[in-house]
C-alpha positions in Angstrom: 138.4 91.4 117.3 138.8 87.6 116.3 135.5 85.1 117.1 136.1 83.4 120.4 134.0 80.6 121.8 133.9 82.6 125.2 132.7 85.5 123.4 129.1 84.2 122.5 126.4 83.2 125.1 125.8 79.3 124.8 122.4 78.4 124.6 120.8 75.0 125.5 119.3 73.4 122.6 116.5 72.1 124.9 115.4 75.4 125.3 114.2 75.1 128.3 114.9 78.2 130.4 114.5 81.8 130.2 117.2 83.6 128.1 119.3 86.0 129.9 119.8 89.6 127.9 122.9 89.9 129.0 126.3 91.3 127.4 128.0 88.9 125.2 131.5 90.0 126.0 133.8 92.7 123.8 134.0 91.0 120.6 129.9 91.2 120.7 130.7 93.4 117.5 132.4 90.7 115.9 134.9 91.9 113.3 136.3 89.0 111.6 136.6 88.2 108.0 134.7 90.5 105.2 131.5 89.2 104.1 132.1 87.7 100.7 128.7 88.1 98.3 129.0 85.7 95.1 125.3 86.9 93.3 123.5 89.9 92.4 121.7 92.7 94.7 118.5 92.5 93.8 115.9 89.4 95.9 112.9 90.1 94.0 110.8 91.9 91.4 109.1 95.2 92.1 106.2 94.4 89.7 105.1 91.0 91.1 103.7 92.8 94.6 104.5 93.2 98.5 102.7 91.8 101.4 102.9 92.8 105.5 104.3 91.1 108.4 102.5 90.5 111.7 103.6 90.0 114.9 102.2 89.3 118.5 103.3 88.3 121.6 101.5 85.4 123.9 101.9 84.0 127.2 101.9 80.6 127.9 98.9 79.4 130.0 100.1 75.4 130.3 98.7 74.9 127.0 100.0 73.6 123.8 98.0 75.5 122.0 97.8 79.3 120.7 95.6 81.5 119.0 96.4 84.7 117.4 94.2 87.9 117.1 96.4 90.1 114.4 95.5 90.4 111.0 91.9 89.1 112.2 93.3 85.9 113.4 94.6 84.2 109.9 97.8 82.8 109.7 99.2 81.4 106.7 98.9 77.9 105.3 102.4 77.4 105.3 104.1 77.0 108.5 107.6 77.8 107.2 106.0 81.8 106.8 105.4 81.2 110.5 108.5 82.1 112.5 107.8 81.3 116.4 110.3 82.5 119.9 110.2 80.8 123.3 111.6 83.7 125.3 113.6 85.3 122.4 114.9 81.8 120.8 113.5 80.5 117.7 111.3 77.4 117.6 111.6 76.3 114.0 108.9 75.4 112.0 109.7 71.0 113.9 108.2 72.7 116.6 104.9 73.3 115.4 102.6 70.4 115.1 99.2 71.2 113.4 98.5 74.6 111.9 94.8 75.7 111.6 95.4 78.5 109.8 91.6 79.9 109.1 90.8 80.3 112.9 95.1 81.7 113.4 96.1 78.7 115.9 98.8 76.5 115.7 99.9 73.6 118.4 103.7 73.7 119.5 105.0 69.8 119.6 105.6 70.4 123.4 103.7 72.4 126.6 105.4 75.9 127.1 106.3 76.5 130.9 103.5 78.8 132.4 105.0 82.5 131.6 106.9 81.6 128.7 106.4 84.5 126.7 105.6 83.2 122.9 106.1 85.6 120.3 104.8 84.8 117.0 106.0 86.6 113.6 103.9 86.1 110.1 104.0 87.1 106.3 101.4 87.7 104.0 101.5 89.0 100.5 99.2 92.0 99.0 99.7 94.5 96.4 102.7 96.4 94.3 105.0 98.3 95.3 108.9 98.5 95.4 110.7 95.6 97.9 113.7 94.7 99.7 115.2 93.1 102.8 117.6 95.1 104.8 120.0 93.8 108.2 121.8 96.4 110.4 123.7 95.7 112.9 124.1 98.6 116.2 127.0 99.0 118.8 125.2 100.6 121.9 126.5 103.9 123.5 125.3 102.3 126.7 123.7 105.4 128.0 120.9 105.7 125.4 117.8 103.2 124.5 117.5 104.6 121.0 118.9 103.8 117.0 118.4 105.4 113.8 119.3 102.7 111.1 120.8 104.1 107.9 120.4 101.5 105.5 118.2 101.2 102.6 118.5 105.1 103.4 117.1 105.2 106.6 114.1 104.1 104.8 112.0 101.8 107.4 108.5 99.9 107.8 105.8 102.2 109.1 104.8 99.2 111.7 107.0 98.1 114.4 106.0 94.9 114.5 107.4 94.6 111.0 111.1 95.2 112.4 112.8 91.8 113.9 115.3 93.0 116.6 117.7 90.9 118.3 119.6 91.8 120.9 123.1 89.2 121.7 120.9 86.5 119.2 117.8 87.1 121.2 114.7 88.1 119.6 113.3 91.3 120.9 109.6 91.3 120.4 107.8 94.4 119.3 106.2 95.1 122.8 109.4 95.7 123.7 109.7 98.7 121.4 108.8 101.9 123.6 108.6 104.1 120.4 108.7 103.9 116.8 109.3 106.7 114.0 109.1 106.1 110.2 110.0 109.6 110.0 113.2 109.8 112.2 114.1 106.0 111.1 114.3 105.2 115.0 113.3 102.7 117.2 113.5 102.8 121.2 113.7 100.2 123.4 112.1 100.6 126.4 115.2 99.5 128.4 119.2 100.5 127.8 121.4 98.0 126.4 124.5 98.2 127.6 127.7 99.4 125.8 129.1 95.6 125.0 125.8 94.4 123.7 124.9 93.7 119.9 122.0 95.2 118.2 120.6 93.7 115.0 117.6 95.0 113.1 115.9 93.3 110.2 113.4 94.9 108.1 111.2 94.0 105.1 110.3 97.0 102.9 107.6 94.3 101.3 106.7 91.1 100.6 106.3 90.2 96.9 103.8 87.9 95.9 106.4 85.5 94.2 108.3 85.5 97.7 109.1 81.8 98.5 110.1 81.3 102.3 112.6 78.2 103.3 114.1 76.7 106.3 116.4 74.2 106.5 118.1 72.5 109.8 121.7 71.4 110.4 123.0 69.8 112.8 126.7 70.8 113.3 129.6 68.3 113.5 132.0 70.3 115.5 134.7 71.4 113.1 132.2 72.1 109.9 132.4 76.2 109.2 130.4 75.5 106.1 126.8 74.4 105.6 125.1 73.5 101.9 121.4 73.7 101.8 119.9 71.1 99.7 116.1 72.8 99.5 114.8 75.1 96.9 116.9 72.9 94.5 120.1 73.9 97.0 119.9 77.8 95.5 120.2 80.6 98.3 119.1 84.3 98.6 120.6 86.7 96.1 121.5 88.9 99.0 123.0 88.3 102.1 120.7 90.1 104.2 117.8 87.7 102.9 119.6 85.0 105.2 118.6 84.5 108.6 121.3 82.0 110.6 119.9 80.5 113.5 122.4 78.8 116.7 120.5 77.1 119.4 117.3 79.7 118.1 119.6 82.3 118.8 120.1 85.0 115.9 123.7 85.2 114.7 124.5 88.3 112.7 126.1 88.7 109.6 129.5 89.7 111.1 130.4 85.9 111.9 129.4 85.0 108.7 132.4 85.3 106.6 131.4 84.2 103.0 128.3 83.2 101.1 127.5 81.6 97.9 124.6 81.6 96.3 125.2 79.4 93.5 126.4 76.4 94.9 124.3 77.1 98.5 126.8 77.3 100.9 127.3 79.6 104.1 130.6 79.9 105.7 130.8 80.8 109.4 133.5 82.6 111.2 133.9 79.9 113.9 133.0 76.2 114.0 129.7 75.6 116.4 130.2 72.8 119.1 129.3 69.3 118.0 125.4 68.8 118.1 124.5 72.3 117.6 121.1 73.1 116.0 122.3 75.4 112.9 119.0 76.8 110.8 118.8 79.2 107.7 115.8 80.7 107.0 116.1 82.4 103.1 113.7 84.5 101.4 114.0 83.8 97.4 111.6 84.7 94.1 109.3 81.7 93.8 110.4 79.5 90.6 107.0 79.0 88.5 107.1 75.8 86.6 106.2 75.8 82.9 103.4 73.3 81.8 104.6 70.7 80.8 107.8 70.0 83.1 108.1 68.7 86.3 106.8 70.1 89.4 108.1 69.7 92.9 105.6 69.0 95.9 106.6 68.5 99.5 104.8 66.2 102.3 105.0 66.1 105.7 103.8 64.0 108.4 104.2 63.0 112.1 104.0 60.3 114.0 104.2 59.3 117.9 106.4 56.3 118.8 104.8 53.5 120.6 108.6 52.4 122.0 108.3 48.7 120.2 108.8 49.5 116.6 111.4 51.1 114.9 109.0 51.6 111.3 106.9 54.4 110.3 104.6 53.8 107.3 103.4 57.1 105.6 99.8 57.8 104.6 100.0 61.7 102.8 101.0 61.5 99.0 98.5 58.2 98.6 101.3 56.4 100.6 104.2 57.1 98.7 107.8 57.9 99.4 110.6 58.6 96.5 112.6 56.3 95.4 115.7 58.6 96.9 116.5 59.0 100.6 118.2 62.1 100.0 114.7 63.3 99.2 113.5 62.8 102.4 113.4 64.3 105.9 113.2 62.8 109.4 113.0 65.2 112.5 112.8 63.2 115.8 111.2 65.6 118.6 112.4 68.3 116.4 115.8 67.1 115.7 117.0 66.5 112.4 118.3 62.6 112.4 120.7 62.0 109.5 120.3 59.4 107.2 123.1 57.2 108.2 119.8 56.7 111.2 117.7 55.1 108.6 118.4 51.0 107.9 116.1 50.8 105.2 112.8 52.2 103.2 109.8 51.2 100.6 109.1 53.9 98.4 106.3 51.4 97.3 104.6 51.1 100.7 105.6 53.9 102.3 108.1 52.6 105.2 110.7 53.6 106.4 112.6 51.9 109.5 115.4 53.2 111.8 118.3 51.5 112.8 117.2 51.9 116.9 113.6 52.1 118.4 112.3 55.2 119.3 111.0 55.9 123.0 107.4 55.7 123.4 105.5 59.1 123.2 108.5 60.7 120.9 107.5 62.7 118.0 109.1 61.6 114.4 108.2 63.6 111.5 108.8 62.9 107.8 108.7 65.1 105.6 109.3 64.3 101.8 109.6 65.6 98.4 108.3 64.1 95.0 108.2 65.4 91.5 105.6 65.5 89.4 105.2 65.1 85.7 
């Protein structure tokens, strides 16, 4: 059955009220256009290593703030291996604020309502063994709570908490997960979706130590079926089930996604989100090691809170540098990706950059930058 806007549930990009786990209509299983997959079937290397995923599920308290316990309560340095849900939608990695990653707490860039359940998901690396990244995708009988996924041979994580479900886009956390069988490759829920729902599973046989994790935000125009990342040198996942696509934080499976390229970075939708949607990818690619000798790619961010009088931002990471290119930088306001045409001038020099309005006072802007190295 062909995409129709009707078909999907709309979520507010505020997200600022419980998601509802409700049916997404008959064409919940999508159809549409055959996946088209330009580059080769293998992510990574099975001699460079795998790692494990965590996962644990909070409740906000009226704080900010959150500290995990799993995995002795260390988080990785890098918030991008961080993925974060308010109530089963995605807060990308604008969201969090500060990262302490030695005592496993981060800061959110906003207060949680009280309840809010906060489910956080993290990657680590560790030793060898053979990889790969698998998506399926379930129709519901309606009657029972339980699947057996098939792919990658039925072959699935011995943890629970290191299979992502989404039900309709909505992340399922791992507490939701009644049982769990490597054996029987089966998962129950510990309610019944119903018969019109759509089940996606996503699974990570391991982590290899030269797995790079990326995220990158859009923000839809309103007719645009086609988005080109510009980080990791604009180069995508080998494999389509290495992409994660992100509406609104909610998960969109691989059915509306009707073709990818790899080489020149593009993903092609089945339908055109509404104007002002929040599109993110999150890609899992081998880590490109620079020879000595050539240039090397570091990336800077930093935040700031507007005062409401002035529209510039000087920079202080990097000794107070910016590049000479504003493609190379970044400017999320409360989140929100601003595009450059926002920007009416900067100093690579000192470090300023100044908008073309003032921001409101107590607004969050960050910049985040990129700068090679010889």
């Amino acid at each position: 059955m062909p995409y129709t806007e009707q078909s999907l549930v709309y979520l507010s990009r505020d997200y600022r009220f419980v998601a509802s786990f409700g049916a997404v209509g008959a064409s919940s299983s999508a159809g549409g256009a055959v996946i088209t997959d330009n580059d080769d079937t293998s992510i990574i290397n099975p001699e460079i290593g795998h790692g494990v995923i965590f996962q644990e599920v909070l409740t906000a308290s009226g704080s900010a703030t959150f500290t995990v316990t799993e995995n002795n309560g260390v988080l990785p340095e890098n918030a991008a291996e961080i993925t974060i849900y308010r109530n089963g939608l995605l807060l990308n990695q604008t969201y969090i604020s500060s990262l302490d990653a030695t005592n496993g707490q981060f800061t959110l860039s906003f207060t949680p309502d009280v309840g809010d359940r906060i489910a956080v998901v993290w990657f680590f690396r560790g030793e060898l063994e053979d990889s790969g990244i698998y998506q399926q995708i379930f129709t519901p009988s309606g009657s029972s709570d339980t699947f057996t996924c098939t792919s990658n041979n039925g072959i699935i994580p011995s943890r629970k908490q290191e299979m992502l479900i989404y039900q309709n886009g909505i992340f399922i956390d791992s507490d939701k997960v009644s049982d769990y069988s490597q054996t029987t490759s089966e998962f129950t829920l510990n309610y019944t979706p119903s018969s019109d729902d759509s089940i996606a599973a996503v699974w990570f046989m391991s982590l290899p130590n030269n797995l790079k994790i990326i995220q990158e935000q859009f923000i839809a125009d309103g007719t645009q079926t086609t988005f080109t990342v510009t980080k990791n040198a604009g180069k995508l996942a080998k494999t389509k089930d290495a992409i994660l696509l992100m509406r609104n934080g909610q998960h969109i499976n691989n059915d509306y996604i009707s073709g990818i390229n790899t080489t020149n970075g593009t993903v092609t939708m089945t339908f055109a989100p509404d104007q002002g949607d929040d599109i993110t990818l999150i890609w899992f690619v081998e880590e490109f090691v620079t020879p000595t000798g050539t240039a090397a790619v570091s990336m800077f961010q930093e935040e700031f809170t507007a005062d409401g009088t002035t529209p510039t931002f000087t920079v202080t990471e990097n000794e107070g540098k910016l590049p000479d290119s504003l493609s190379a930088i970044m400017v999320y306001r409360n989140g929100q990706f601003i595009s450059n045409q926002f920007i009416s001038s900067h100093d690579s020099v000192t470090g300023t950059i100044t908008f073309g309005f003032v921001p409101r006072s107590g607004e969050k802007i960050t910049i985040i930058w990129v700068v090679s190295n010889l």
